[in-house]
C-alpha positions as CSV (number, residue, x, y, z in Angstrom):
1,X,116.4,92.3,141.3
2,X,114.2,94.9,140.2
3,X,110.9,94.3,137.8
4,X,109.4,97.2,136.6
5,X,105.7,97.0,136.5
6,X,104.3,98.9,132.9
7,X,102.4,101.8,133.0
8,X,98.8,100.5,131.9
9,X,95.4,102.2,132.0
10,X,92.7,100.6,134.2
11,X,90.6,97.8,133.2
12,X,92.1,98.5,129.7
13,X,91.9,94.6,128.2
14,X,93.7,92.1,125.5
15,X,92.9,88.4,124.9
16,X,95.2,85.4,123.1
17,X,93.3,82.7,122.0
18,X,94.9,79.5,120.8
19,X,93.5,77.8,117.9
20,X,94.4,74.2,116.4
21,X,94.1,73.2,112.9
22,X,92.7,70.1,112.1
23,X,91.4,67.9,108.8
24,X,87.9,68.5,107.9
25,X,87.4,65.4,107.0
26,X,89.0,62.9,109.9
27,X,89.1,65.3,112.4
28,X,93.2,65.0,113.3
29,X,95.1,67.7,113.9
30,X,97.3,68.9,111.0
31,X,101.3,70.5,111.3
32,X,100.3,73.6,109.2
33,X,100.8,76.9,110.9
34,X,104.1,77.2,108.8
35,X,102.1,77.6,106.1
36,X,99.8,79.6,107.2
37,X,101.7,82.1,109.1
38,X,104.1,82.2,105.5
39,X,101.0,83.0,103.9
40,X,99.9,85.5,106.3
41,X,103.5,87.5,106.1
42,X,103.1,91.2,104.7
43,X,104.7,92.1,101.1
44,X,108.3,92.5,102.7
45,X,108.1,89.3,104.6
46,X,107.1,90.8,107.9
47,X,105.5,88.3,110.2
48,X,101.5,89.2,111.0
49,X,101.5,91.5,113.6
50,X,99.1,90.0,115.7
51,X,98.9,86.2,114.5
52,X,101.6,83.9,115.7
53,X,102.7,80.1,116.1
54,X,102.5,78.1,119.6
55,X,104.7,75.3,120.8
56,X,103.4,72.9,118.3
57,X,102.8,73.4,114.2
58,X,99.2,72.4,114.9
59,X,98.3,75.4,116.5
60,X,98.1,79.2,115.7
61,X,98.0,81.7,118.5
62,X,95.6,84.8,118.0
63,X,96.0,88.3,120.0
64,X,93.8,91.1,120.2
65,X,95.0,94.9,120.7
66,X,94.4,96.5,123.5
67,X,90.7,97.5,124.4
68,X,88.3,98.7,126.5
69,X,85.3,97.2,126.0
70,X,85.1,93.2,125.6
71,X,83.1,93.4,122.4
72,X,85.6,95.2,120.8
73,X,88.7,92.4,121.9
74,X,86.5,89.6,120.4
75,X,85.4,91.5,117.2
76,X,89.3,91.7,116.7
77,X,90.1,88.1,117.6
78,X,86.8,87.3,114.8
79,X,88.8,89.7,111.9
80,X,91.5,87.4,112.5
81,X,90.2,84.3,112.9
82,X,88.4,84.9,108.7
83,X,92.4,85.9,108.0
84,X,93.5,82.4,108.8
85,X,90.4,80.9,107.4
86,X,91.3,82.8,103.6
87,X,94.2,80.6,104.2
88,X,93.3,77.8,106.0
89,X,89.9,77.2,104.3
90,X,91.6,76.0,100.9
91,X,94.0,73.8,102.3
92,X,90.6,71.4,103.9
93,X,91.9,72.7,107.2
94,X,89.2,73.6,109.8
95,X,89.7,75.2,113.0
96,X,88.7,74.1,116.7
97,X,89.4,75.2,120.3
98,X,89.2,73.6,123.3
99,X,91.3,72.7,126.2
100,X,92.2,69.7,124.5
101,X,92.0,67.7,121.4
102,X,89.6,64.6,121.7
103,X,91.8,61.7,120.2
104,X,95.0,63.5,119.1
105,X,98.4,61.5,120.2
106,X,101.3,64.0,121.5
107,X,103.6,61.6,119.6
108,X,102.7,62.4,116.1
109,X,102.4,66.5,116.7
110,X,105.3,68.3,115.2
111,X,106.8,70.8,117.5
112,X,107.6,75.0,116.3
113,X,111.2,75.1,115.3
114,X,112.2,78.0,118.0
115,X,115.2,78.0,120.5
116,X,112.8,78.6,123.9
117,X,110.2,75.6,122.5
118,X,113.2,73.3,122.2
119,X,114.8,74.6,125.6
120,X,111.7,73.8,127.2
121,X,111.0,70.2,125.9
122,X,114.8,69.5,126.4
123,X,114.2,70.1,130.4
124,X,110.8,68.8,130.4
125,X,110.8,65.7,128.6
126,X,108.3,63.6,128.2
127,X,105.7,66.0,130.5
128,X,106.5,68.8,127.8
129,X,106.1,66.5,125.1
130,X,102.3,66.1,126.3
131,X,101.3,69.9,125.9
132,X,98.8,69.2,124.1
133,X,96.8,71.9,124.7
134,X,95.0,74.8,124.5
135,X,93.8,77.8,126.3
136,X,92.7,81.2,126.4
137,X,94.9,84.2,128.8
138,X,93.1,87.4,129.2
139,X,94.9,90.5,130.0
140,X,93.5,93.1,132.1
141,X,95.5,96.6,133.1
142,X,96.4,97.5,136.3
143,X,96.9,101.5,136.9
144,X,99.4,100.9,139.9
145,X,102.0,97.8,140.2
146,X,101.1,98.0,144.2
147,X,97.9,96.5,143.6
148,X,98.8,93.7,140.7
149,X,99.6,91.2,143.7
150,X,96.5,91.9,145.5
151,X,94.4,91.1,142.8
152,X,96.0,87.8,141.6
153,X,95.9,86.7,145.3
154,X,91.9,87.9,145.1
155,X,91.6,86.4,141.8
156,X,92.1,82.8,143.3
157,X,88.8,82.8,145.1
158,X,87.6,83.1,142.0
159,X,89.3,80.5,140.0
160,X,86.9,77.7,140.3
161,X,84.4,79.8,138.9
162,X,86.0,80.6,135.7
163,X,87.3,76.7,135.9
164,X,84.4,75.4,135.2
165,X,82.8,77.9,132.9
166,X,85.8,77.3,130.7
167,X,86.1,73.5,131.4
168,X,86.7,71.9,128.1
169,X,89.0,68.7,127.9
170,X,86.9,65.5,129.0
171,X,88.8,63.4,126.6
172,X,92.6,63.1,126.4
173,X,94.4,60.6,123.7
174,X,90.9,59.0,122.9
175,X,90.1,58.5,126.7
176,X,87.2,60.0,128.3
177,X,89.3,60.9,131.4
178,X,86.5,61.3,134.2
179,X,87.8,64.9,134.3
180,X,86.0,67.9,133.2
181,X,89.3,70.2,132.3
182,X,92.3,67.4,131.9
183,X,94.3,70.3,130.7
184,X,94.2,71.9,134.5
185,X,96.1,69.3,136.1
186,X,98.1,68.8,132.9
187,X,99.9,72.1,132.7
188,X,100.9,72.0,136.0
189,X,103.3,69.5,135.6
190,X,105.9,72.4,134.0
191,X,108.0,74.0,136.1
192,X,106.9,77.3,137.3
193,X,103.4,76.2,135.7
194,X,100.2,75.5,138.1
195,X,98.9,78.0,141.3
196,X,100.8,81.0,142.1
197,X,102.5,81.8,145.9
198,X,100.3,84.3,147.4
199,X,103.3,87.0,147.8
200,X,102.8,90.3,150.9
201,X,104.7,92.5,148.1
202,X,106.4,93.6,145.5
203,X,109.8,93.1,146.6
204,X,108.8,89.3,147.6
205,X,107.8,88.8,143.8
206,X,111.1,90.2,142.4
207,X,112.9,88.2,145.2
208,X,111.2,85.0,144.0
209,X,111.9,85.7,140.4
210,X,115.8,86.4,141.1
211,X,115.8,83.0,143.0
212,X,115.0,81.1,139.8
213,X,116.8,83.2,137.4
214,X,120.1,82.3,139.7
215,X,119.5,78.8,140.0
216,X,118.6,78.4,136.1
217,X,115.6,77.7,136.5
218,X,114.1,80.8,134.1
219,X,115.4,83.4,132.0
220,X,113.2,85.8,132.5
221,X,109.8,86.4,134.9
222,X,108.3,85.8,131.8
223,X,108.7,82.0,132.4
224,X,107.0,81.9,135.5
225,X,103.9,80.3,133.8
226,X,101.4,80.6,136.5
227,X,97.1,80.2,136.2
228,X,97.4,83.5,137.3
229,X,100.0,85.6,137.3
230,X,101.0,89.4,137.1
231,X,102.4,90.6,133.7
232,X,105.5,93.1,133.9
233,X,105.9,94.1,130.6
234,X,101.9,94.9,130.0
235,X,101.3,96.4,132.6
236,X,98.1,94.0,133.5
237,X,97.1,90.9,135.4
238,X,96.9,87.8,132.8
239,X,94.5,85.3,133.5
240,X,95.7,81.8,132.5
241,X,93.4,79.3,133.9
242,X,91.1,79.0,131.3
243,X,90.5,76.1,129.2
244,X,90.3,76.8,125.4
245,X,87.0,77.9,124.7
246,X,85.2,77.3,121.5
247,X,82.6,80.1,120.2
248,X,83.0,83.7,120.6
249,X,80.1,84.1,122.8
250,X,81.7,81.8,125.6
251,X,84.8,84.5,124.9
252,X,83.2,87.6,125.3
253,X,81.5,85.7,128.3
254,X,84.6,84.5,130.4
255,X,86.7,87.4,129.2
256,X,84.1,89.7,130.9
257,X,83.6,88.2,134.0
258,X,87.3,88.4,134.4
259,X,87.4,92.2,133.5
260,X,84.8,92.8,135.8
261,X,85.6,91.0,138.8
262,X,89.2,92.6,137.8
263,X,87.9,96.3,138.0
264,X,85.7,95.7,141.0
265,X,89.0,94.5,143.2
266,X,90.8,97.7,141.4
267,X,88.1,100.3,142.6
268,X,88.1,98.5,146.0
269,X,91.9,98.8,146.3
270,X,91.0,102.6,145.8
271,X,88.8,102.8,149.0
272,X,91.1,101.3,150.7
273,X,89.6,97.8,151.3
274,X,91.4,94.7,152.0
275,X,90.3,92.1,149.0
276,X,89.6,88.7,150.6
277,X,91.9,85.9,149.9
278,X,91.7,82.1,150.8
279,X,94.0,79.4,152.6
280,X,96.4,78.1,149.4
281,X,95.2,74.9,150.8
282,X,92.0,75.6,150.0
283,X,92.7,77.6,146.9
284,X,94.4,74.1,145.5
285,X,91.3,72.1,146.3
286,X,89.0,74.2,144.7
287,X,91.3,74.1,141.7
288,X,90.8,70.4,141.7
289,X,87.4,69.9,142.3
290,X,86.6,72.4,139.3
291,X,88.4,70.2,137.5
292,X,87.4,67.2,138.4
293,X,83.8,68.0,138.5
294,X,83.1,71.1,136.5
295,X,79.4,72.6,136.7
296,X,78.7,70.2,139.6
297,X,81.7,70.8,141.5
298,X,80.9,72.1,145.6
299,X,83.4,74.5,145.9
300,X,85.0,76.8,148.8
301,X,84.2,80.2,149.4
302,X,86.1,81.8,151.4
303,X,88.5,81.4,154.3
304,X,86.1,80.4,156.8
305,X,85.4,77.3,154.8
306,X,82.5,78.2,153.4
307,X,80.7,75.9,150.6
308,X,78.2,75.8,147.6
309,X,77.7,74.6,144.2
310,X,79.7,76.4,141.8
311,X,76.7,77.2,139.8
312,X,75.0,79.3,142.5
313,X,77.9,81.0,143.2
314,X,78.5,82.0,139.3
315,X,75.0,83.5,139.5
316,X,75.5,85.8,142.6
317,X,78.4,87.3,141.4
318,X,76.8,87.4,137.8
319,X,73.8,89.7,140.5
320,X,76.8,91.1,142.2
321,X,78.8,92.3,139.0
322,X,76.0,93.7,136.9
323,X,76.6,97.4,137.9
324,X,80.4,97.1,136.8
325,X,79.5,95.4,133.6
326,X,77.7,98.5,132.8
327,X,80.4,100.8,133.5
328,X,82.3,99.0,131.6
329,X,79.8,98.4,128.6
330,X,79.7,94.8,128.8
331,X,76.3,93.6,130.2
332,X,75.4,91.6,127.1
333,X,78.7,89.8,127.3
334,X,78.6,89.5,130.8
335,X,74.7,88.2,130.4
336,X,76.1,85.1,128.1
337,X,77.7,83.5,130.9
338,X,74.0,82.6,131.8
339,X,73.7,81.1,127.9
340,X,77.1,78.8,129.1
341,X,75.3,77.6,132.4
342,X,71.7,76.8,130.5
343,X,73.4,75.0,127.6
344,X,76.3,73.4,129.3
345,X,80.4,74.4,129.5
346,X,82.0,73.2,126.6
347,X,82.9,69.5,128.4
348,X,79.3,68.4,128.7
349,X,78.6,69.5,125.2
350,X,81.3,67.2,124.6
351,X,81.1,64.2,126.6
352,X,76.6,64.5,125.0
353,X,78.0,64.6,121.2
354,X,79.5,61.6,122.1
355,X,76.9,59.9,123.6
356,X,74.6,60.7,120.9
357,X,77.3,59.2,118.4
358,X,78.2,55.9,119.7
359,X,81.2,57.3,121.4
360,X,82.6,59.0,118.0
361,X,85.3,61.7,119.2
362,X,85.4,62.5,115.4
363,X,81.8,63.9,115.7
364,X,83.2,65.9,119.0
365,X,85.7,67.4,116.8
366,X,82.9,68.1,113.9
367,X,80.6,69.6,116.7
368,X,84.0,71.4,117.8
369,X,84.6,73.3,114.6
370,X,81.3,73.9,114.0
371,X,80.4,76.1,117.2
372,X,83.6,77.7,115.8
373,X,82.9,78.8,112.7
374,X,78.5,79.1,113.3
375,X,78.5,80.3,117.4
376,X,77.6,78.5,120.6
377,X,74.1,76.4,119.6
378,X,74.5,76.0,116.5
């Protein structure tokens, strides 16, 4: 079968950012985002054009536009965010993000009334029934559908990095897991979900996607629900991998690094350079120690085998990067991946509040809405 692949202007990005509603005062999540997306409708009923619902009533989805600078993406994702809070604020409602919900029970969340959410958890079961949680995917154009698989297959060296910046779902169902992002290994479990086959073309991706559409497994390549996949209809790559993050500045921060290291691969492709890929074994090792370990987590390089703390290697390509950040005019954003690595991902922010609260997950989930609505240290 044939996919098209959108036209899309280079570097050119968008960013969805789910967001779960929960009870100011116990901290539990709260079924509400048919009220709030009712609420948000325009005078003729129209649904918000940019403000949606997820798989489960707990949760509203927001999406930017399409931009080209990072600042820009968040600012709209902020104008959004105080357009649920007119509604949400009222109702005692406060909002959170992170890759997971610190004592929430998949049992008593209410899922989004919607054929394809009911299809899915009618396949899926009980491992369906558990997504609870929450990410951020960050779009990034591509200017020619020959380099899309390049790039995702580059983009896996680099998905330990953005794994650990993001990392932020220690605790799952009131358990402190021993994991740094839970939600990783979690989503994997779907079908189609988890690392993507490192395909030698085009026609190998549109062969793969008519496989599954013939044996029932999707729809549409819109269901292949890979970390990292490319995204036909935008025209762009969509990083998946992230955990939810919870304050704008770790947005702008992640969503930058991705647009950069993006754009480099792009202008390489243009000088006709090979982009550097790893052994899948190696790619799926590195996806686990990120989320096992997080900030501490040794992870591979490169194909050789190489090896180094994930930290250091954060900061080289933070060094490496800098030039394309300015192109792009998003140093400062870029620079706050530095304020992620000196005051912790969101996980050990976390797993500290609770420490420093007798183990109360209902002070995570204070500490969670608050860097929300105030910014990263406040």
């Amino acid at each position: 079968m044939k996919i098209d692949f959108a036209p899309s202007e280079r570097s050119t990005l968008g960013i969805e950012w789910e967001v779960a509603m929960v009870d100011r005062t116990t901290g539990d999540l709260v079924s509400v985002a048919n009220e709030v997306l009712t609420a948000l409708q325009g005078p003729d009923g129209e649904p918000h054009p940019q403000i949606t619902n997820e798989l489960l009533l707990n949760t509203v989805e927001l999406v930017s536009g399409v931009h080209h600078r990072v600042s820009d993406a968040v600012d709209d994702l902020q104008g959004q965010l105080a357009e649920v809070r007119a509604i949400t604020d009222p109702l005692d409602v406060e909002l959170m993000c992170a890759g997971s919900h610190p004592f929430g029970q998949w049992f008593d969340q209410e899922i989004t009334d919607k054929e394809r959410y009911h299809k899915l958890i009618d396949r899926t079961q009980w491992w369906g029934r558990n997504m609870m949680i929450w990410g951020i995917h960050v779009h990034v154009g591509i200017d020619a559908a020959e380099k899309a698989l390049p790039i995702v297959d580059s983009l896996l060296n680099y998905y330990p990095h953005l794994q650990a910046l993001s990392a932020s779902s220690p605790f799952w169902g009131g358990v402190k897991t021993g994991y740094a992002s839970n939600r990783a290994l979690m989503f994997q479990q779907l079908p189609t979900a988890g690392l993507p086959y490192q395909f030698g073309a085009w026609a190998n991706y549109e062969e793969y996607v008519d496989d599954l559409i013939r044996t029932g497994v999707i729809s549409d390549h819109s269901e292949v629900r890979w970390d990292i996949r490319p995204s036909p209809k935008w025209g762009t790559v969509e990083m998946r991998a992230c955990d939810g993050l919870s304050s704008p500045e770790e947005i702008g921060a992640v969503a930058a690094f991705i647009q950069c290291l993006v754009d480099d691969m792009s202008e390489r492709l243009d000088a006709g350079e090979d982009l550097p890929t790893m052994q899948p074994w190696y790619v799926r090792e590195n996806k686990w120690r990120a989320a096992r370990y997080g900030m501490e987590a040794e992870i591979i390089l490169d194909s050789a085998g190489d090896e180094e703390l994930v930290t250091d290697a954060v900061r080289r390509e933070l060094e490496r990067l800098a030039p394309v950040a300015e192109r792009l005019g998003c140093s400062a954003e870029l620079g706050n991946v530095e304020l992620i690595l000196s005051q912790g991902a969101s996980y050990q922010r976390q797993l500290a509040v609770a420490e420093a609260n007798g183990g109360s997950l209902q002070a995570v989930v204070s500490s969670l809405t608050r860097e929300l609505r105030h910014g990263l240290g406040a």
